[in-house]
C-alpha positions as CSV (number, residue, x, y, z in Angstrom):
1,X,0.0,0.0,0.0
2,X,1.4,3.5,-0.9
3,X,2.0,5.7,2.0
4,X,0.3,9.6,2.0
5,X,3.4,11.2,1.1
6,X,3.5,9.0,-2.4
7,X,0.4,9.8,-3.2
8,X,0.9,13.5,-3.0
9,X,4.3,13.3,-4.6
10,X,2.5,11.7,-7.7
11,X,0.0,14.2,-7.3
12,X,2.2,17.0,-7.7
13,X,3.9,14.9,-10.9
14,X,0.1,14.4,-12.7
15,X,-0.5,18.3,-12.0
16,X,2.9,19.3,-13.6
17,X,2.4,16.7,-16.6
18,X,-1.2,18.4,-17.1
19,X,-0.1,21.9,-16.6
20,X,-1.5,22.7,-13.2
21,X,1.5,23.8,-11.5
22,X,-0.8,25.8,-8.7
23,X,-2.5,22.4,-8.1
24,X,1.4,20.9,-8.9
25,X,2.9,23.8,-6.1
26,X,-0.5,23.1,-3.3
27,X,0.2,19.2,-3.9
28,X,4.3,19.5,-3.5
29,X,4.3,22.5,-0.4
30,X,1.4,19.5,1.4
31,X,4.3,16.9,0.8
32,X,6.5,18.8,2.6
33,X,5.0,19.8,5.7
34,X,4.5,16.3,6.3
35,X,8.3,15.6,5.9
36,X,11.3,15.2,8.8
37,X,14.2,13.8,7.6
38,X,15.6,14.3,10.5
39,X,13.7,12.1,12.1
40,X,12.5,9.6,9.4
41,X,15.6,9.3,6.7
42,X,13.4,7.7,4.6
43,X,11.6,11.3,4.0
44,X,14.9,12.4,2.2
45,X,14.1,10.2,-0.9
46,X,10.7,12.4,-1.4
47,X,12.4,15.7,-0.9
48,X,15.1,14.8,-3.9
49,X,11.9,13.7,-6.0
50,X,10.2,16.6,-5.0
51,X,13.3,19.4,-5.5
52,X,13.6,17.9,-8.6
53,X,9.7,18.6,-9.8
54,X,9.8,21.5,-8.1
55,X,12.4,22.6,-11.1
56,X,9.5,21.9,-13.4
57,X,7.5,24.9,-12.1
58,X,7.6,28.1,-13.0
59,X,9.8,30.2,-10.0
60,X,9.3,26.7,-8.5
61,X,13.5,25.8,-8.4
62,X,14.6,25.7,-4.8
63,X,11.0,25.3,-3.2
64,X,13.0,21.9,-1.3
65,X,16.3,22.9,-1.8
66,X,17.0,24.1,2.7
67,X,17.9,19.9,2.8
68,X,20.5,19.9,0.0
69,X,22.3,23.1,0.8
70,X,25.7,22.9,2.0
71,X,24.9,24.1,5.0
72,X,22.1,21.8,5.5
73,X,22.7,19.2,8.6
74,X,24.7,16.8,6.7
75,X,27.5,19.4,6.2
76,X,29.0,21.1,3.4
77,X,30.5,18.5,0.7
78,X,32.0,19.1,-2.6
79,X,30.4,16.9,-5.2
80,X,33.8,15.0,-5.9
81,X,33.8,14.3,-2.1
82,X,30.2,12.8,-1.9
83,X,31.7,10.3,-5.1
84,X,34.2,9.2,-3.2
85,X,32.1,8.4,-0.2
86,X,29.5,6.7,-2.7
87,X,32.8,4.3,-4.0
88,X,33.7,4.0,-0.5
89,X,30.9,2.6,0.7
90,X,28.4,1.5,-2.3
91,X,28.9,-1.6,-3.0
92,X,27.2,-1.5,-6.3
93,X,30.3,0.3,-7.6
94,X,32.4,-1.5,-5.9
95,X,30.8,-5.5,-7.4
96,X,31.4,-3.7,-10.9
97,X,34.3,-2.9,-10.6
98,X,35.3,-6.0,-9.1
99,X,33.4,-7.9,-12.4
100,X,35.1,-5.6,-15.2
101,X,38.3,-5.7,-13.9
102,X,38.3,-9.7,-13.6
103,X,37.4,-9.7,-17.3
104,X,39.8,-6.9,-18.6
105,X,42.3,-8.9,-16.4
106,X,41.6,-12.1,-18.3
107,X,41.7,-10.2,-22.1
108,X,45.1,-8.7,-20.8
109,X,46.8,-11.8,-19.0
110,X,49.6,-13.5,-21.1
111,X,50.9,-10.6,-23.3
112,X,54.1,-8.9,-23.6
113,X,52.3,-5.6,-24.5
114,X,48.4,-4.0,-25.1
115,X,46.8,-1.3,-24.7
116,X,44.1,-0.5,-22.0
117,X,41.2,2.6,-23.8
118,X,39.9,3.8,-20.7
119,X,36.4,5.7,-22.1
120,X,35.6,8.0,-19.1
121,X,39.2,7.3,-17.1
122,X,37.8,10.1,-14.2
123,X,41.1,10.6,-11.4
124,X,41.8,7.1,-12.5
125,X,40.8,4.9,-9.5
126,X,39.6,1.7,-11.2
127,X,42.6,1.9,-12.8
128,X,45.0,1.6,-9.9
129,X,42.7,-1.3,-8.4
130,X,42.9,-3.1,-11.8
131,X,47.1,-2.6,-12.1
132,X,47.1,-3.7,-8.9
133,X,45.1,-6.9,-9.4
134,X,47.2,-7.4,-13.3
135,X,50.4,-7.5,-10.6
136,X,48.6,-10.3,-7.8
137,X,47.6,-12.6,-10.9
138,X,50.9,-12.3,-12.7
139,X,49.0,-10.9,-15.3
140,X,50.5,-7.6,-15.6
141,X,51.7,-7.2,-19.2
142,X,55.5,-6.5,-19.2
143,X,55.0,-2.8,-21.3
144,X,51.1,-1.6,-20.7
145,X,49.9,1.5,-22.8
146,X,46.9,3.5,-20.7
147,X,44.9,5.5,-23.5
148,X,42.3,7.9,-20.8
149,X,40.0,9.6,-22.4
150,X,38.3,12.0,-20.5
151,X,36.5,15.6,-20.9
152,X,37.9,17.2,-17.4
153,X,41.9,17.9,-17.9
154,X,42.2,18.4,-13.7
155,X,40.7,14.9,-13.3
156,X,43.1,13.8,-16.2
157,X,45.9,14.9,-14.7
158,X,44.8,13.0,-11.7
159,X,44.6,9.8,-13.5
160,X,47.9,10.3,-14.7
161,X,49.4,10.6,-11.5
162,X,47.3,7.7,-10.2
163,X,48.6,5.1,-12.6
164,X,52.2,6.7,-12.4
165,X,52.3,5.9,-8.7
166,X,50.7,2.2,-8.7
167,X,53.4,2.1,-11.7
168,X,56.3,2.7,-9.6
169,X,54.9,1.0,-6.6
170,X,55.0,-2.3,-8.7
171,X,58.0,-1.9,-11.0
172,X,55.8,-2.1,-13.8
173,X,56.4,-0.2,-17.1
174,X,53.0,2.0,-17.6
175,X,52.5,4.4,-20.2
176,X,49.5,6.9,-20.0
177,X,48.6,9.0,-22.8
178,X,46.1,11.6,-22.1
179,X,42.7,12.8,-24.5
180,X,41.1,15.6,-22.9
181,X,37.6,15.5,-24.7
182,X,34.4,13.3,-24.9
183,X,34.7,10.3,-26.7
184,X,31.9,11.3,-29.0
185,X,34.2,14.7,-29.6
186,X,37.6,12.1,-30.7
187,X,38.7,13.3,-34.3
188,X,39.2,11.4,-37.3
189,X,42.7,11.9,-37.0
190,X,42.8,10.4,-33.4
191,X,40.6,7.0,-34.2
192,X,43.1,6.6,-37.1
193,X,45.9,7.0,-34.6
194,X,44.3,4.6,-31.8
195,X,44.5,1.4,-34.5
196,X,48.1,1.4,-34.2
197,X,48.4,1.4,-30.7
198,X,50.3,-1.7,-29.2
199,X,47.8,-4.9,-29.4
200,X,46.0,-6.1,-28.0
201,X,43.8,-3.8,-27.2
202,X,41.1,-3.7,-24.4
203,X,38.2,-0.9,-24.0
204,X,36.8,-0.1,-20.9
205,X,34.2,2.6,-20.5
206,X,32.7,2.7,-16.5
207,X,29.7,4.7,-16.2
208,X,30.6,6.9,-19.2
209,X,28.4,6.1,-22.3
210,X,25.4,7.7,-20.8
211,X,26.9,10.8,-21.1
212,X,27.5,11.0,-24.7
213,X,26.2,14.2,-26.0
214,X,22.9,14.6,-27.7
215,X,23.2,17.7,-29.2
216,X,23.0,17.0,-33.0
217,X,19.9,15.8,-35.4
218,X,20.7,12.5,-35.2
219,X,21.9,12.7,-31.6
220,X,20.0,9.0,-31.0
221,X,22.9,7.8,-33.1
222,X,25.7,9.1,-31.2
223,X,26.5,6.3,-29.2
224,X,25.9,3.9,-31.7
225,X,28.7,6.0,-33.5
226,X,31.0,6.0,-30.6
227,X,30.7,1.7,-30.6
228,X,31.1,1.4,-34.5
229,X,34.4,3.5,-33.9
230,X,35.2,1.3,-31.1
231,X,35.0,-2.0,-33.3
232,X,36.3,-0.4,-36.1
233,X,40.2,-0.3,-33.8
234,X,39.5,-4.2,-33.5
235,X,39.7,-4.4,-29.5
236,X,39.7,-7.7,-28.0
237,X,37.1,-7.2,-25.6
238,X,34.8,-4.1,-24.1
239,X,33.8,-4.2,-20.7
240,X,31.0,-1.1,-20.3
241,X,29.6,-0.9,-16.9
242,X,26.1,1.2,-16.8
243,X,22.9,1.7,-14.4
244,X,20.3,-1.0,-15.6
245,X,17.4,1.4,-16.0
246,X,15.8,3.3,-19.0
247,X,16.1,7.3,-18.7
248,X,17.2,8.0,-22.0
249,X,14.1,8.4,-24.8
250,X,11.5,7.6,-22.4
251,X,8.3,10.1,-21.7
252,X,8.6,12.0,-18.3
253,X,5.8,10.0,-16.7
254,X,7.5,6.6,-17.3
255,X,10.9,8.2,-16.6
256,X,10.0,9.2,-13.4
257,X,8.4,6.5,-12.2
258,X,11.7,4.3,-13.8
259,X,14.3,6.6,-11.8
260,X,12.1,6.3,-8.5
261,X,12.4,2.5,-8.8
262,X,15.8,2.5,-9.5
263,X,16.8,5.2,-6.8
264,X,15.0,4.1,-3.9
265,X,16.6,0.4,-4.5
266,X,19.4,2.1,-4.3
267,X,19.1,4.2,-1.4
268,X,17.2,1.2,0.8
269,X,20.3,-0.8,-0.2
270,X,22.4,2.1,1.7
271,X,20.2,2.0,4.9
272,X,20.9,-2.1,5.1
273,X,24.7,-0.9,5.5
274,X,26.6,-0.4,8.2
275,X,27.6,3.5,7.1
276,X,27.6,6.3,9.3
277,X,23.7,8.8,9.3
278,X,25.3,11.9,7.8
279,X,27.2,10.0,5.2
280,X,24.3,7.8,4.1
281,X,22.3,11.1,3.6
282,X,25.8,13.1,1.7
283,X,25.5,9.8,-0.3
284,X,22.0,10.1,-0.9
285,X,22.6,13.9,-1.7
286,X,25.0,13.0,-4.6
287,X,21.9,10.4,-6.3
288,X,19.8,13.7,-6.0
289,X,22.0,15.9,-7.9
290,X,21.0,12.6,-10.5
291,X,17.6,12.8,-10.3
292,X,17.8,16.6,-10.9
293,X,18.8,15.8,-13.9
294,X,16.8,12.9,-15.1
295,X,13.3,14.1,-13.5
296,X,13.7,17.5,-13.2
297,X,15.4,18.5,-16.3
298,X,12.2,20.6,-19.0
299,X,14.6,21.2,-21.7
300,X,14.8,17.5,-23.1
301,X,18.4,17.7,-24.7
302,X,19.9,19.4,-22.1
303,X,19.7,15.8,-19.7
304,X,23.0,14.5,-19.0
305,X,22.0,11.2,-17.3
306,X,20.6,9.0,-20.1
307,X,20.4,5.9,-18.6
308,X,20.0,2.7,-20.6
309,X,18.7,-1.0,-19.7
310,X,21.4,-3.9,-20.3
311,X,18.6,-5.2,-23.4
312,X,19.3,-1.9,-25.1
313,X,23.2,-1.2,-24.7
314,X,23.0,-4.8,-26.4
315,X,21.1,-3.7,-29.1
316,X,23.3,-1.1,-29.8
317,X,26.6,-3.5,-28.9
318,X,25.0,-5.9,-31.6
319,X,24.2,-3.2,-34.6
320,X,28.2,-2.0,-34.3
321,X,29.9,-5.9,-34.4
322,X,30.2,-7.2,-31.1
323,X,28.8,-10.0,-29.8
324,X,28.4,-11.3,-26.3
325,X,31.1,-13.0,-24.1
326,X,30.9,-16.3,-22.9
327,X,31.6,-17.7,-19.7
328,X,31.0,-15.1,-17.6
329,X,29.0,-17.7,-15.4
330,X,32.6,-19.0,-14.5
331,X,33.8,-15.4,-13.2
332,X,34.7,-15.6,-9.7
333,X,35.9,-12.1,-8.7
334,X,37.2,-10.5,-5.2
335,X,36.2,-8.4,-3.1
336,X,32.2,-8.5,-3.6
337,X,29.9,-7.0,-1.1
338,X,27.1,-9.8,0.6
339,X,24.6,-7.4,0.1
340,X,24.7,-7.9,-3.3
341,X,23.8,-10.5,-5.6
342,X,26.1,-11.3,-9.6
343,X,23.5,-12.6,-12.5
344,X,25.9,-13.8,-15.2
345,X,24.1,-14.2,-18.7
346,X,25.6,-14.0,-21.9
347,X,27.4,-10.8,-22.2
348,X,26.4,-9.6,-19.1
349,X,26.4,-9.3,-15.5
350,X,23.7,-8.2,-13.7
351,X,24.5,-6.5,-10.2
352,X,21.7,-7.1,-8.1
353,X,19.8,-6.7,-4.4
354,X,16.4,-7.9,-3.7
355,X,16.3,-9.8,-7.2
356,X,16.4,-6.1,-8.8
357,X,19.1,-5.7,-11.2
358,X,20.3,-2.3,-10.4
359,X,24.0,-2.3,-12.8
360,X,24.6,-4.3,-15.3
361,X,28.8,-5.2,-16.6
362,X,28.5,-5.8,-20.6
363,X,31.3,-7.3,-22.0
364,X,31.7,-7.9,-25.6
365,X,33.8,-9.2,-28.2
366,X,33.8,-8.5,-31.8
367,X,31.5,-10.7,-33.8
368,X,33.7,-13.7,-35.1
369,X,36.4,-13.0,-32.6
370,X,37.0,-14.8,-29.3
371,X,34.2,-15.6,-27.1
């Protein structure tokens, strides 16, 4: 049975859908007198659903916003902060990266030399965890070539230092070459370049691909681009990871109702762990900044967060030549958190809690190649 808050949560989502915003602003400002977070944390999940309609309205930004100021209760935390308490202590992100970097370990063990095309490399910290397990498996290829691509030159920087340290720290010769742009923003030039990098050659692309830009006629096609390009440098193997849920073409109605779904999972899988109040909220702060984005968002192309399901990333893997590993069944990596559950299927791995597949790992080979 749906509590009285849900109800007038949807309420104020049907009223902004139909145009109503006075009905939308009467139904949201009732939703929020009957909220405490700080004495129910569950209440937080309906102010981030509620700030984020609230952006829908007009003069309505900010109506929820006294919880997720900095110097709201929780403290003032920059936004890189919160992601490194949600790595810290998620163990969604910590199962994937645990399942990609068993696989890219297996498509790199046994060679002299490759190349590792990080899509989305961030400050580099699955890369230092995945050098570090190459070295424990005696898998560590003798000269490694780290391609990063990634729009943010400070964080680029920071990968580079990142993988220079672990470098040293295991006497391991580890070349990073820097791209500061999108992937979708790669020249011509630069794609020719990448197919004569040392072989083989392994893509990984963590939470990235979402983010491609939609900003031309065909924007639908821009991934589908990016993944052509990607088999067109004949890689050995991609390992994407991505949130298992559809934000991306979807209607507002459906959309919101997919994020709420997917969100709350995620946030009742934080209050089943041991964290700390004020960092479960922060945590919970950094999700919101998400569903901003996805729910709260009026100017379509402007989202950032298009989410896709698993099913669809493989439609999109299968139109540009790759075709689903096997074996993934057989994966047995370290490190991953009780709380969640691993649902290996052909060229993928769902990362699950309470039967819900909240992140899915797709790896992929190109069609013919090794499976």
């Amino acid at each position: 049975m749906r509590s009285p808050k849900y109800a007038l949560l949807i309420q104020g989502l049907e009223h902004i859908l139909a145009g109503r915003q006075a009905e939308a602003a009467e139904a949201l400002a009732l939703l929020y007198t009957r909220l405490d977070v700080a004495a129910e944390p569950e209440d937080l999940h309906y102010v981030l659903f509620a700030t984020a309609l609230s952006k829908r309205l007009v003069g309505g930004e900010g109506v929820f916003n006294p919880y997720l100021r900095p110097e709201a209760s929780t403290g003032a935390t920059a936004q890189i902060d919160l992601f490194r308490m949600l790595v810290t202590h998620m163990p969604l992100a910590s199962a994937a990266d645990a399942v990609a970097n068993t696989v890219l370990a297996g498509f790199l063990k046994g060679h002299d030399s490759a190349t590792l095309l990080d899509v989305g490399i961030g400050q580099g910290r699955q890369m230092r965890t995945l050098l570090r397990l190459l070295a424990r498996e005696g898998a560590l290829p003798r000269r490694l070539t780290v391609v990063g691509v990634e729009p943010s030159g400070v964080s680029l920087v920071q990968a580079g230092a990142a993988v220079a340290e672990v470098a040293a720290e295991l006497g391991a010769s580890v070349r990073f070459v820097p791209m500061e742009r999108p992937v979708e923003a790669v020249a011509d030039v630069t794609w020719a370049e990448l197919r004569s990098v040392p072989r083989p050659l392994v893509v990984n692309a963590a939470f990235a691909m979402h983010h491609i830009s939609e900003t031309t006629a065909r924007a639908g096609e821009a991934r589908d681009r990016v993944l052509r390009r990607l088999h067109g440098l004949g890689p050995q193997g991609v390992v994407l990871c991505e949130p298992n849920v559809d934000h991306h073409r979807v209607p507002p109605r459906e959309r919101f109702f997919n994020a709420w779904r997917h969100f709350t999972t995620v946030f009742h899988l934080l209050d089943s762990l041991e964290v700390p109040r004020d960092e479960r909220a922060a945590i919970k702060r950094f999700f919101g900044r998400e569903v901003d984005d996805i729910v709260g968002t009026v100017d379509d192309p402007e989202r950032c967060e298009r989410h896709e399901t698993a099913a669809a990333w493989w439609e999109r893997l299968r139109r540009a030549g790759f075709a689903p590993m096997k074996g993934l069944e057989r994966l047995r990596p370290e490190g991953v958190h009780p709380a969640v559950k691993l649902r290996p299927e052909p060229g993928v791995v769902g990362i699950t809690y309470r039967d819900e597949s909240v992140v899915a790992v797709l790896c992929a080979t190109p069609r013919g190649g090794l499976g």
